[in-house]
PDB file of N, CA, C and O in Angstrom, chain B, residues numbered from 101:
ATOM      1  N   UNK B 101      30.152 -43.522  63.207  1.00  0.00           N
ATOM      2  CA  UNK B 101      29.374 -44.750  63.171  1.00  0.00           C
ATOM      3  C   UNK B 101      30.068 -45.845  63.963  1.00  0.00           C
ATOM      4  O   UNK B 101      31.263 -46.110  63.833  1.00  0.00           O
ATOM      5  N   UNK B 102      29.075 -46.579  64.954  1.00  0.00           N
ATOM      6  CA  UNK B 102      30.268 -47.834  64.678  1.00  0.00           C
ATOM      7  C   UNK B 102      30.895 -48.626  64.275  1.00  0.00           C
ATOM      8  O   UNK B 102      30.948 -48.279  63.095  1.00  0.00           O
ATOM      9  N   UNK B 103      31.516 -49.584  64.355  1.00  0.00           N
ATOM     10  CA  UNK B 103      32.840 -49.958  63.491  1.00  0.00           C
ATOM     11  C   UNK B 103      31.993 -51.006  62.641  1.00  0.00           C
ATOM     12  O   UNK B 103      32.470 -51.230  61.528  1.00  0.00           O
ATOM     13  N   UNK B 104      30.563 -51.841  63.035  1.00  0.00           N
ATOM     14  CA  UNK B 104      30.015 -53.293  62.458  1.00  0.00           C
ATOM     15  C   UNK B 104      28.803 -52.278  61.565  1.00  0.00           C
ATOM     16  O   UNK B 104      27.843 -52.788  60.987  1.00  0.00           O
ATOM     17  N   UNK B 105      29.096 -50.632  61.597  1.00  0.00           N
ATOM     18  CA  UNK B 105      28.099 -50.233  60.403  1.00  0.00           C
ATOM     19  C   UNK B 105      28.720 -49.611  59.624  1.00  0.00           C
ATOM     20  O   UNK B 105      27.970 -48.973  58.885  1.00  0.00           O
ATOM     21  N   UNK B 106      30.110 -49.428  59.344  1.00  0.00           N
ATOM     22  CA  UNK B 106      30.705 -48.471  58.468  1.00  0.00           C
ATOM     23  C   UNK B 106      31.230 -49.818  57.385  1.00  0.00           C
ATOM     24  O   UNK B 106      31.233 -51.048  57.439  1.00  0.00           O
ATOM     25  N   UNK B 107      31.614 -48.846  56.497  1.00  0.00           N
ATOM     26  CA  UNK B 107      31.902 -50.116  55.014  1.00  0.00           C
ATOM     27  C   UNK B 107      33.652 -49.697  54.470  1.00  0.00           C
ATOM     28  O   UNK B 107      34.190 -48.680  54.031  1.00  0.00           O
ATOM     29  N   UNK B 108      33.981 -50.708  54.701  1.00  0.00           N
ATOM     30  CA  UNK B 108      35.422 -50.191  54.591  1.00  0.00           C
ATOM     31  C   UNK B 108      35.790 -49.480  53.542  1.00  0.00           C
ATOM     32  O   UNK B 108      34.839 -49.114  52.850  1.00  0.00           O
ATOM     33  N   UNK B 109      36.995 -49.107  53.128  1.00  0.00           N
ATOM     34  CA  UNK B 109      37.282 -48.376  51.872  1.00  0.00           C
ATOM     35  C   UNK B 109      38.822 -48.871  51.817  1.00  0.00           C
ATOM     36  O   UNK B 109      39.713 -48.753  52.658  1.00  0.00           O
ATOM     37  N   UNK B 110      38.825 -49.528  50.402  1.00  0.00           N
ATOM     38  CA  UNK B 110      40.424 -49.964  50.063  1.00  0.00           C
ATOM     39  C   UNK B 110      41.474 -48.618  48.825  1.00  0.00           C
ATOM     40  O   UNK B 110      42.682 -48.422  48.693  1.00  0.00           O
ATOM     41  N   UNK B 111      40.537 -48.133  48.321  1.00  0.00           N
ATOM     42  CA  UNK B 111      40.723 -46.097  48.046  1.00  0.00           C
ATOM     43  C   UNK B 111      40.090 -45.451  48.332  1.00  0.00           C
ATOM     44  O   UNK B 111      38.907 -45.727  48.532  1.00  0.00           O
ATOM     45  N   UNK B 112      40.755 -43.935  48.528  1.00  0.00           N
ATOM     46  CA  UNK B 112      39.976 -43.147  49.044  1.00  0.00           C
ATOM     47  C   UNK B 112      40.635 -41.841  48.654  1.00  0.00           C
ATOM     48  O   UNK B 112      41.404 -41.175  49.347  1.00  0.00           O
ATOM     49  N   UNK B 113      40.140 -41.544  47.237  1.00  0.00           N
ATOM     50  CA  UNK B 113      41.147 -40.613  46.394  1.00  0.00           C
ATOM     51  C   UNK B 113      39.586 -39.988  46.072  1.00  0.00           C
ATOM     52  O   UNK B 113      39.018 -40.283  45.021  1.00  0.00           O
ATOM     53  N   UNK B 114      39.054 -39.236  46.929  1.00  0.00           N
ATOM     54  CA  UNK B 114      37.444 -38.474  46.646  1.00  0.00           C
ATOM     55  C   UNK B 114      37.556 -37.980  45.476  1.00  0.00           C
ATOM     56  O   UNK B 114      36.509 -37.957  44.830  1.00  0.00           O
ATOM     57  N   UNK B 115      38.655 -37.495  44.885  1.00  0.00           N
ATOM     58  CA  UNK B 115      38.904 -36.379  43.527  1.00  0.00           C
ATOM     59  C   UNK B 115      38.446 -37.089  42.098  1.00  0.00           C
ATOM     60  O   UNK B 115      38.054 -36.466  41.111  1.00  0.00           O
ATOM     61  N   UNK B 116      38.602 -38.749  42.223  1.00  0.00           N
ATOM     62  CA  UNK B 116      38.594 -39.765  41.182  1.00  0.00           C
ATOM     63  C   UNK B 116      37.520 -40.482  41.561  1.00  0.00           C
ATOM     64  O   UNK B 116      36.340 -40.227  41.319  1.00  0.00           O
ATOM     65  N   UNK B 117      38.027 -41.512  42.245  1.00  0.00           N
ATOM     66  CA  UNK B 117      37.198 -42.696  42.668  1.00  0.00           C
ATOM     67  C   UNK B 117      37.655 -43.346  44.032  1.00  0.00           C
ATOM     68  O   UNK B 117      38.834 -43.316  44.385  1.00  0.00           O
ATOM     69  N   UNK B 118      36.510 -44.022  44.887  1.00  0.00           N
ATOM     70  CA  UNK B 118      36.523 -44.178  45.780  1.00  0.00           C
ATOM     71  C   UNK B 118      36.208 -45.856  46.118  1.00  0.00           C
ATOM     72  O   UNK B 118      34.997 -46.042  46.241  1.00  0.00           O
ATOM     73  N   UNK B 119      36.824 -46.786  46.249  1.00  0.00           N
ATOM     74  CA  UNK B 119      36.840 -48.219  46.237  1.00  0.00           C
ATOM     75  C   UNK B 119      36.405 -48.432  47.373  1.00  0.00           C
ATOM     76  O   UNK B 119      37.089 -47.983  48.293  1.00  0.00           O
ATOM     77  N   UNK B 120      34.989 -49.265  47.759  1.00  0.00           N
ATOM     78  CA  UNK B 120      34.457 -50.134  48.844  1.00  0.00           C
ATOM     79  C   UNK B 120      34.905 -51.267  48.357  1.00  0.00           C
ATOM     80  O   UNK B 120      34.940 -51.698  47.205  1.00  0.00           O
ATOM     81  N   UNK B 121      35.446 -51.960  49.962  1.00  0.00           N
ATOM     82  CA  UNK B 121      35.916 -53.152  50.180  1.00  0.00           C
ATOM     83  C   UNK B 121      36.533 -53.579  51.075  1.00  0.00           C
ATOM     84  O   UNK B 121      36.413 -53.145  52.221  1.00  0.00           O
ATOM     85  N   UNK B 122      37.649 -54.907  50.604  1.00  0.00           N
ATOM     86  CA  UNK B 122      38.378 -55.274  52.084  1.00  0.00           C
ATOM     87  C   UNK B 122      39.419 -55.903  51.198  1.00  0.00           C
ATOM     88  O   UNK B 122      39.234 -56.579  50.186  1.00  0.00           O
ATOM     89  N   UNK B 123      40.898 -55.442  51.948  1.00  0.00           N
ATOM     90  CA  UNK B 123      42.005 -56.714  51.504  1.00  0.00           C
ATOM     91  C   UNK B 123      42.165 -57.820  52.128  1.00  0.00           C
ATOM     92  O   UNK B 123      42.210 -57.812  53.358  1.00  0.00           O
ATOM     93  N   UNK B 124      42.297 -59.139  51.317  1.00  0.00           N
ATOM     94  CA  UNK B 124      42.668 -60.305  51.636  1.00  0.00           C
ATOM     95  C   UNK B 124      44.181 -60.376  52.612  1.00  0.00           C
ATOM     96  O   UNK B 124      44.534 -59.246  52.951  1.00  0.00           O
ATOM     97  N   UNK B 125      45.056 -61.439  53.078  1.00  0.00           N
ATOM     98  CA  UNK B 125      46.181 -61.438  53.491  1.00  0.00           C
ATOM     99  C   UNK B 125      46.964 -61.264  52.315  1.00  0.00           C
ATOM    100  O   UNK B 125      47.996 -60.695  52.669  1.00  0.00           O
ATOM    101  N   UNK B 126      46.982 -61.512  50.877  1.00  0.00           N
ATOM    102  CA  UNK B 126      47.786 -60.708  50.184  1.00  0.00           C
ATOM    103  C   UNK B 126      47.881 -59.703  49.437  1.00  0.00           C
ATOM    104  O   UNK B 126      48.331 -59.487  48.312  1.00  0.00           O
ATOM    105  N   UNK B 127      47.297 -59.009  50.380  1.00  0.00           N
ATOM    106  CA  UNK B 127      47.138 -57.490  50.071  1.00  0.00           C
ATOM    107  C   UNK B 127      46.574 -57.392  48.812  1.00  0.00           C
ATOM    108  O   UNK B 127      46.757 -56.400  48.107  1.00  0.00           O
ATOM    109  N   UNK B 128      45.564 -58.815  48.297  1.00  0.00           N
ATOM    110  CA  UNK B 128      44.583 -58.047  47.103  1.00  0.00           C
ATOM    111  C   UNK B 128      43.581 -57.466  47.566  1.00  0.00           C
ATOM    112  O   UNK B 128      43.453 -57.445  48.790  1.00  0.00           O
ATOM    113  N   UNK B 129      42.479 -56.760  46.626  1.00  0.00           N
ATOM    114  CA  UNK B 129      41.425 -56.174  47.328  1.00  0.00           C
ATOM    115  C   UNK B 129      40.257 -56.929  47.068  1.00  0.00           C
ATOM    116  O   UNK B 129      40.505 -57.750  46.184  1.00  0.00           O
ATOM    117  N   UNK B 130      39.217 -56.990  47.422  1.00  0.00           N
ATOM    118  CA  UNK B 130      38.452 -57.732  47.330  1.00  0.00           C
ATOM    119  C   UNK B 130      37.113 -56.719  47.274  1.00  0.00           C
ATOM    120  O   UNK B 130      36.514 -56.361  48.289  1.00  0.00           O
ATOM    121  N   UNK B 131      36.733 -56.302  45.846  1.00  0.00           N
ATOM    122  CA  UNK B 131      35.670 -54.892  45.615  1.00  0.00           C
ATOM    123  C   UNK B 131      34.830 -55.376  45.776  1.00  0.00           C
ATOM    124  O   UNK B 131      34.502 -56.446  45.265  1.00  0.00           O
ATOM    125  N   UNK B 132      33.964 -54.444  46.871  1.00  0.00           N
ATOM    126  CA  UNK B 132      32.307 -54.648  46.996  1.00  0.00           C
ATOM    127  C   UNK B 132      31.485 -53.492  45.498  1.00  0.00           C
ATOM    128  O   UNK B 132      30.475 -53.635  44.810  1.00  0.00           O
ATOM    129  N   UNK B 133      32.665 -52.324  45.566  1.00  0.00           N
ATOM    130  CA  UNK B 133      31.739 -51.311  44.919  1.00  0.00           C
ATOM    131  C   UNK B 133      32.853 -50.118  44.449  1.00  0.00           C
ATOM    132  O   UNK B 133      33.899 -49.950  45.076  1.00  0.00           O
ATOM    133  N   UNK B 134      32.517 -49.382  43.363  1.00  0.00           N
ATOM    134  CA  UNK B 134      33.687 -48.541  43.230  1.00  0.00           C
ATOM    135  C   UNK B 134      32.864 -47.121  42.686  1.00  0.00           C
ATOM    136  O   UNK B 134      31.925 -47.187  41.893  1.00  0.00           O
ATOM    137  N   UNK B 135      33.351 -45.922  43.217  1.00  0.00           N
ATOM    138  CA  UNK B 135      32.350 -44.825  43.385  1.00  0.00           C
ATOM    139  C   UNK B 135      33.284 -43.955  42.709  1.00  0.00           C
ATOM    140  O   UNK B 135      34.219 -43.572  43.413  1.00  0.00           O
ATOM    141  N   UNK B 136      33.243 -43.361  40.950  1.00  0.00           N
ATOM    142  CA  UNK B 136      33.549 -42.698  40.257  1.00  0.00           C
ATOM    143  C   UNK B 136      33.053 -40.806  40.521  1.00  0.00           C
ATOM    144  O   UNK B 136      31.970 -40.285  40.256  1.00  0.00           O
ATOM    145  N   UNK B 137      33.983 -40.321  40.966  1.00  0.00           N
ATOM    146  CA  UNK B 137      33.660 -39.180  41.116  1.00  0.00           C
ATOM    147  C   UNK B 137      33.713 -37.987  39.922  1.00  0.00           C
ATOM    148  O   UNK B 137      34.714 -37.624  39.305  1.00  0.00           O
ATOM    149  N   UNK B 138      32.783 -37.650  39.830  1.00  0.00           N
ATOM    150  CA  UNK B 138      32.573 -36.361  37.847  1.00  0.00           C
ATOM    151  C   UNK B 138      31.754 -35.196  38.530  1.00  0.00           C
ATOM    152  O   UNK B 138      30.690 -35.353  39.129  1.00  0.00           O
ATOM    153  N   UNK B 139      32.479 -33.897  38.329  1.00  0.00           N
ATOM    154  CA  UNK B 139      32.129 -32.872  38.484  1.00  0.00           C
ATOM    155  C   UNK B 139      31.294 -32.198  37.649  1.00  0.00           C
ATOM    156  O   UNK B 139      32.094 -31.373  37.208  1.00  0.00           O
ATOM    157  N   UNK B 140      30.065 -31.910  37.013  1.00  0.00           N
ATOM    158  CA  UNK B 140      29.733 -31.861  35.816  1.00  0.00           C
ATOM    159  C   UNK B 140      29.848 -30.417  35.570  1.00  0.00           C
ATOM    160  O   UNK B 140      29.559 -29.901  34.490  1.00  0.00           O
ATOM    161  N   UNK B 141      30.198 -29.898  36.404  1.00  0.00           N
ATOM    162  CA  UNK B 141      30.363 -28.312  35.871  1.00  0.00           C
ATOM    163  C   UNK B 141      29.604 -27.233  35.884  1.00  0.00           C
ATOM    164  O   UNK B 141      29.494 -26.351  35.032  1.00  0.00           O
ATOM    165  N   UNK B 142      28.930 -27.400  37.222  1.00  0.00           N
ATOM    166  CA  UNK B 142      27.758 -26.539  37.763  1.00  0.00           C
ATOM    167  C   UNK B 142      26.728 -26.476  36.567  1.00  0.00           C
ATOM    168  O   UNK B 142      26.133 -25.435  36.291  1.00  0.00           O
ATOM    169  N   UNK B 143      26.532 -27.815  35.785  1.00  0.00           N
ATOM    170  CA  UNK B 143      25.448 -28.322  34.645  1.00  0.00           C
ATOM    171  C   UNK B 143      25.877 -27.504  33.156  1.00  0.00           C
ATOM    172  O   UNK B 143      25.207 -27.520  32.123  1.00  0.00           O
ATOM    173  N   UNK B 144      27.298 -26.737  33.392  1.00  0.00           N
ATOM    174  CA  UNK B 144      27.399 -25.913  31.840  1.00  0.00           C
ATOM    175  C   UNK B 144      27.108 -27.613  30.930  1.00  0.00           C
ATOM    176  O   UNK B 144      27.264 -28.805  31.198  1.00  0.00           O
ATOM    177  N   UNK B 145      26.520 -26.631  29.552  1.00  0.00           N
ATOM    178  CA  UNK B 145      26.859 -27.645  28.248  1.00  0.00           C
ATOM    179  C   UNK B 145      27.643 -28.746  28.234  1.00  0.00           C
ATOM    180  O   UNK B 145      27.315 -29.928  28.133  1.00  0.00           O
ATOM    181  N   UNK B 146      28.918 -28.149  28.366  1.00  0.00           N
ATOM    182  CA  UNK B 146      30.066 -28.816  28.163  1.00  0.00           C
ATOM    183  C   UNK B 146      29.984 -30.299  29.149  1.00  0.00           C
ATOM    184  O   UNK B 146      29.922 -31.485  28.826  1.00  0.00           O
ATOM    185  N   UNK B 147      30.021 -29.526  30.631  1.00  0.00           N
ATOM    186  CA  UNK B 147      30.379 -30.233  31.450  1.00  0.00           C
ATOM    187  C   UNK B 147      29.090 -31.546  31.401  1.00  0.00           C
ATOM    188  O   UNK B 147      29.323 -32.727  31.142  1.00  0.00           O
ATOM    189  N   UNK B 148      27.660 -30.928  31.739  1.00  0.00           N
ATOM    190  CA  UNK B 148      27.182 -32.110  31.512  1.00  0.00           C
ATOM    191  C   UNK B 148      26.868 -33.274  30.990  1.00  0.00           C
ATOM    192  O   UNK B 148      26.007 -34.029  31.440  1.00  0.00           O
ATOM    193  N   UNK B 149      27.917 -33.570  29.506  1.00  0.00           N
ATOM    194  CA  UNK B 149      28.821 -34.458  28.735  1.00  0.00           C
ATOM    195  C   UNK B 149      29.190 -35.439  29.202  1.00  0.00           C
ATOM    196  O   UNK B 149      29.010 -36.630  28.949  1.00  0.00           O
ATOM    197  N   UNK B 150      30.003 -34.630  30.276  1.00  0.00           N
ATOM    198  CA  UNK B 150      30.683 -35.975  31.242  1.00  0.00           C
ATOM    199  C   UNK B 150      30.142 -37.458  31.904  1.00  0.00           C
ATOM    200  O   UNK B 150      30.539 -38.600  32.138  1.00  0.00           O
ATOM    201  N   UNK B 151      29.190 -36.763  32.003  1.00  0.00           N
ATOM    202  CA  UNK B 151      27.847 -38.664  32.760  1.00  0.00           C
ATOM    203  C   UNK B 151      28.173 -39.063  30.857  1.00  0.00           C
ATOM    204  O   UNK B 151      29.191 -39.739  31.005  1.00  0.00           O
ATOM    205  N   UNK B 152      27.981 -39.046  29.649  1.00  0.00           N
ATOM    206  CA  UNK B 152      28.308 -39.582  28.983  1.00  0.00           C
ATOM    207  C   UNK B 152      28.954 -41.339  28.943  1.00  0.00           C
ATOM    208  O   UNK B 152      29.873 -41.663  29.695  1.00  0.00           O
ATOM    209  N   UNK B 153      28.573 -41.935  28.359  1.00  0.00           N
ATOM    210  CA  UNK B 153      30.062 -42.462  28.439  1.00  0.00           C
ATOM    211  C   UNK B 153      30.156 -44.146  29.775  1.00  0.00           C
ATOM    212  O   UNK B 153      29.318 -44.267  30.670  1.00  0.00           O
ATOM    213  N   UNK B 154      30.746 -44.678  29.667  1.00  0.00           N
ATOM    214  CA  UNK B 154      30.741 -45.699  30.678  1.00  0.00           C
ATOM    215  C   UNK B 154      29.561 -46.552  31.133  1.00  0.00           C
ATOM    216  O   UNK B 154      28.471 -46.187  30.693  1.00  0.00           O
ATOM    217  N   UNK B 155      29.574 -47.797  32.066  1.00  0.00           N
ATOM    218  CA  UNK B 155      28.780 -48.218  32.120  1.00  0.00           C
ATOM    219  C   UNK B 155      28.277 -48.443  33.683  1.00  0.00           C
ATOM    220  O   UNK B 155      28.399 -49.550  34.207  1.00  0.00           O
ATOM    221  N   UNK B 156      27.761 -47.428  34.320  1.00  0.00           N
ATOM    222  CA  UNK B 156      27.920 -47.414  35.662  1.00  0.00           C
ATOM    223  C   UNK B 156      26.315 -48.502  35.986  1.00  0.00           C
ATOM    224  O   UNK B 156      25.289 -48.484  35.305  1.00  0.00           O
ATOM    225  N   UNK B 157      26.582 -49.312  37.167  1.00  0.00           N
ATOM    226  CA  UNK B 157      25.072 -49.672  37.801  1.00  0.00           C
ATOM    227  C   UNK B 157      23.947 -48.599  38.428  1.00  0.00           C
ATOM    228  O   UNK B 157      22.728 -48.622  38.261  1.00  0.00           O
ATOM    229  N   UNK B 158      24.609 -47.818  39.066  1.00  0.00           N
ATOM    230  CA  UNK B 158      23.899 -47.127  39.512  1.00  0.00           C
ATOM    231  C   UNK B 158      24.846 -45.331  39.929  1.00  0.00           C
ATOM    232  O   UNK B 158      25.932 -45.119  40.468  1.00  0.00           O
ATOM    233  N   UNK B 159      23.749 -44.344  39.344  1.00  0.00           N
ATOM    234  CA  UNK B 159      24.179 -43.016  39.276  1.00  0.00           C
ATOM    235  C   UNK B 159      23.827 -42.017  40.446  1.00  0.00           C
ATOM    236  O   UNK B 159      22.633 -41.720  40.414  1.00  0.00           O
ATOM    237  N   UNK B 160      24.320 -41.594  41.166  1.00  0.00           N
ATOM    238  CA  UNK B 160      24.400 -40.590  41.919  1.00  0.00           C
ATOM    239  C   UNK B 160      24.574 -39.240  41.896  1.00  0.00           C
ATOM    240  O   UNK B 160      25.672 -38.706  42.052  1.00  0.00           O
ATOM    241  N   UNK B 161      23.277 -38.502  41.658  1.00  0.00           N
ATOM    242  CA  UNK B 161      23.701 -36.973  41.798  1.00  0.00           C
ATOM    243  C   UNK B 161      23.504 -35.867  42.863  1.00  0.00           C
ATOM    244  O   UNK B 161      22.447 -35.236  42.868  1.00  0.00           O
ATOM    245  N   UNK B 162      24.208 -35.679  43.514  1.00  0.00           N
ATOM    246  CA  UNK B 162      24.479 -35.411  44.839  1.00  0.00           C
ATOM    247  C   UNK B 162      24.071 -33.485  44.477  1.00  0.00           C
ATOM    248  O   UNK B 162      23.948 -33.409  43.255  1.00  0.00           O
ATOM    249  N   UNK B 163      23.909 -32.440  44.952  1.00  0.00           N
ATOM    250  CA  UNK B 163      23.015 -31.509  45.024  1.00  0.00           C
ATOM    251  C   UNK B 163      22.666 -30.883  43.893  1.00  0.00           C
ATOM    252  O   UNK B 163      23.220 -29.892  43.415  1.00  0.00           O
ATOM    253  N   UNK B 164      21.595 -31.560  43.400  1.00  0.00           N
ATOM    254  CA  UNK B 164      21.268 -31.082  42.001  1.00  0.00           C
ATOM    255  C   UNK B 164      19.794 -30.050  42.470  1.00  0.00           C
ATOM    256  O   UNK B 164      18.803 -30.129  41.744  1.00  0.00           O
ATOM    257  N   UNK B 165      19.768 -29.196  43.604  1.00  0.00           N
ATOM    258  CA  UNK B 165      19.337 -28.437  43.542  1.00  0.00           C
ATOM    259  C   UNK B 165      20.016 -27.068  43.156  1.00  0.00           C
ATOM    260  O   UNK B 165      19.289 -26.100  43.378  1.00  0.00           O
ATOM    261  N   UNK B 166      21.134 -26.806  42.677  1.00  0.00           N
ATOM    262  CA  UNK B 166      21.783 -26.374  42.911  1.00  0.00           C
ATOM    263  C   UNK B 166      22.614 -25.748  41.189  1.00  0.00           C
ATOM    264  O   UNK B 166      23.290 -24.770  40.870  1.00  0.00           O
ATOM    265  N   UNK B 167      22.123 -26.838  40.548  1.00  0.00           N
ATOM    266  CA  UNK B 167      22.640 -27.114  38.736  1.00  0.00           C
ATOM    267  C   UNK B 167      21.256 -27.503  38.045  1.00  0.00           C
ATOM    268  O   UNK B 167      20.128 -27.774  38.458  1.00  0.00           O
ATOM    269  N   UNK B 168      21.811 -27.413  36.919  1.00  0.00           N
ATOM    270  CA  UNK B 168      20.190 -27.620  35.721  1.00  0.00           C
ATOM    271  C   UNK B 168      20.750 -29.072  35.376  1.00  0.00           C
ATOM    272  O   UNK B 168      21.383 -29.375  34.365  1.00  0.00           O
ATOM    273  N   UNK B 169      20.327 -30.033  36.591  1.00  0.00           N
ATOM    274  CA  UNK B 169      20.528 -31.390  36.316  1.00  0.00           C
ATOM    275  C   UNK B 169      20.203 -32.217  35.150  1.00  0.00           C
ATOM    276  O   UNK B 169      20.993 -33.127  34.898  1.00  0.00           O
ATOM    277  N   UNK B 170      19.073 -32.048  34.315  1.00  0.00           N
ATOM    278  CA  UNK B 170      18.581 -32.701  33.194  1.00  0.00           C
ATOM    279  C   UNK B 170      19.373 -33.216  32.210  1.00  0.00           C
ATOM    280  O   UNK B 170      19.546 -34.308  31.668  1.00  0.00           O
ATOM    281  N   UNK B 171      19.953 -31.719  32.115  1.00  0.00           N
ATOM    282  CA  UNK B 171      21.272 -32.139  30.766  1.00  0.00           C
ATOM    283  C   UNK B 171      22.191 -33.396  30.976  1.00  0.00           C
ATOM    284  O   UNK B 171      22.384 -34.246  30.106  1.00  0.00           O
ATOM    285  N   UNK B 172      22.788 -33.411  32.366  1.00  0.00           N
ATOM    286  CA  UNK B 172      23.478 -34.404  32.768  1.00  0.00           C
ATOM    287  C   UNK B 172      22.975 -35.476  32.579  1.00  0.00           C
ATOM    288  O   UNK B 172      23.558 -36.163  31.741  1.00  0.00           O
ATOM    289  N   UNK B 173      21.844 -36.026  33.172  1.00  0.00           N
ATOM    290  CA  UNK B 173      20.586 -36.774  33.305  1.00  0.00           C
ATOM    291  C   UNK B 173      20.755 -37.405  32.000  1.00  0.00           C
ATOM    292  O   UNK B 173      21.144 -38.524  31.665  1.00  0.00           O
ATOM    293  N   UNK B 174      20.283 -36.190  31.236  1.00  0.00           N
ATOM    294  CA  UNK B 174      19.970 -37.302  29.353  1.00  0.00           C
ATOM    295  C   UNK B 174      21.116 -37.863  29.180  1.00  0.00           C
ATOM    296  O   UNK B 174      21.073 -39.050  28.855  1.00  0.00           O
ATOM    297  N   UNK B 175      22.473 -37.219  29.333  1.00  0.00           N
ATOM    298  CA  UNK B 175      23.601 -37.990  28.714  1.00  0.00           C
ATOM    299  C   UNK B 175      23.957 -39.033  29.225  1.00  0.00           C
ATOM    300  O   UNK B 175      24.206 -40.028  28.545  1.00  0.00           O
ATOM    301  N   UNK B 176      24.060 -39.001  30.675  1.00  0.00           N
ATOM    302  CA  UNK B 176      23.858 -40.331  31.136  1.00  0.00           C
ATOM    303  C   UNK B 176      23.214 -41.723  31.091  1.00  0.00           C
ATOM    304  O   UNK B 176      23.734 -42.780  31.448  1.00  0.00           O
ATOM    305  N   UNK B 177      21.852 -41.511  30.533  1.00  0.00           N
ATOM    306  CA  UNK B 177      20.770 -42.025  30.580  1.00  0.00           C
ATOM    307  C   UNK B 177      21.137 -43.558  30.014  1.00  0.00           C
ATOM    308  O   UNK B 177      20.920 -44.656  30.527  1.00  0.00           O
ATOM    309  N   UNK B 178      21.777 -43.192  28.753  1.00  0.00           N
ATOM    310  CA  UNK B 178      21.859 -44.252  27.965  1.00  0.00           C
ATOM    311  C   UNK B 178      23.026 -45.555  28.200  1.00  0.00           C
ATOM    312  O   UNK B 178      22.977 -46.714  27.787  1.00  0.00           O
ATOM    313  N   UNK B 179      23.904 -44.970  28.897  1.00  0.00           N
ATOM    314  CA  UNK B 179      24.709 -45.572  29.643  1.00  0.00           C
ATOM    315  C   UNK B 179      24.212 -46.532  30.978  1.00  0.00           C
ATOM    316  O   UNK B 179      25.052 -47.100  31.676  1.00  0.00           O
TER     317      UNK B 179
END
């Protein structure tokens, strides 16, 4: 992309979470957005638990053709 369409990133630990933003001159960060990464466990029981919990703005489920997304879905929901 070019450089005035990409969105910076102040982390970039894909395994956890992933921080949009920019640092100030003293090296604080200044968060636009912070992108929690949860594996749910190819939708087992268990795993789809995990959306559980927290209070995210907005949820992302990236190839849920792929898993029996729903389960995830409800637990999340309420959050």
């Amino acid at each position: 992309l070019p450089p005035y369409l990409t969105i910076n990133r102040t982390g970039n630990d894909w395994t956890k979470e992933v921080v949009l933003g920019t640092r100030n001159i003293n090296n604080q960060r200044d968060v636009h957005a912070r992108i929690r990464i949860t594996n749910v466990d190819d939708g087992k029981t268990r795993g789809s638990l995990k959306t559980a919990g927290g209070t995210p703005y907005t949820s992302i489920y990236d190839e849920v053709g792929k898993f029996p997304v729903l389960g995830a879905w409800l637990a999340g929901r309420p959050a």
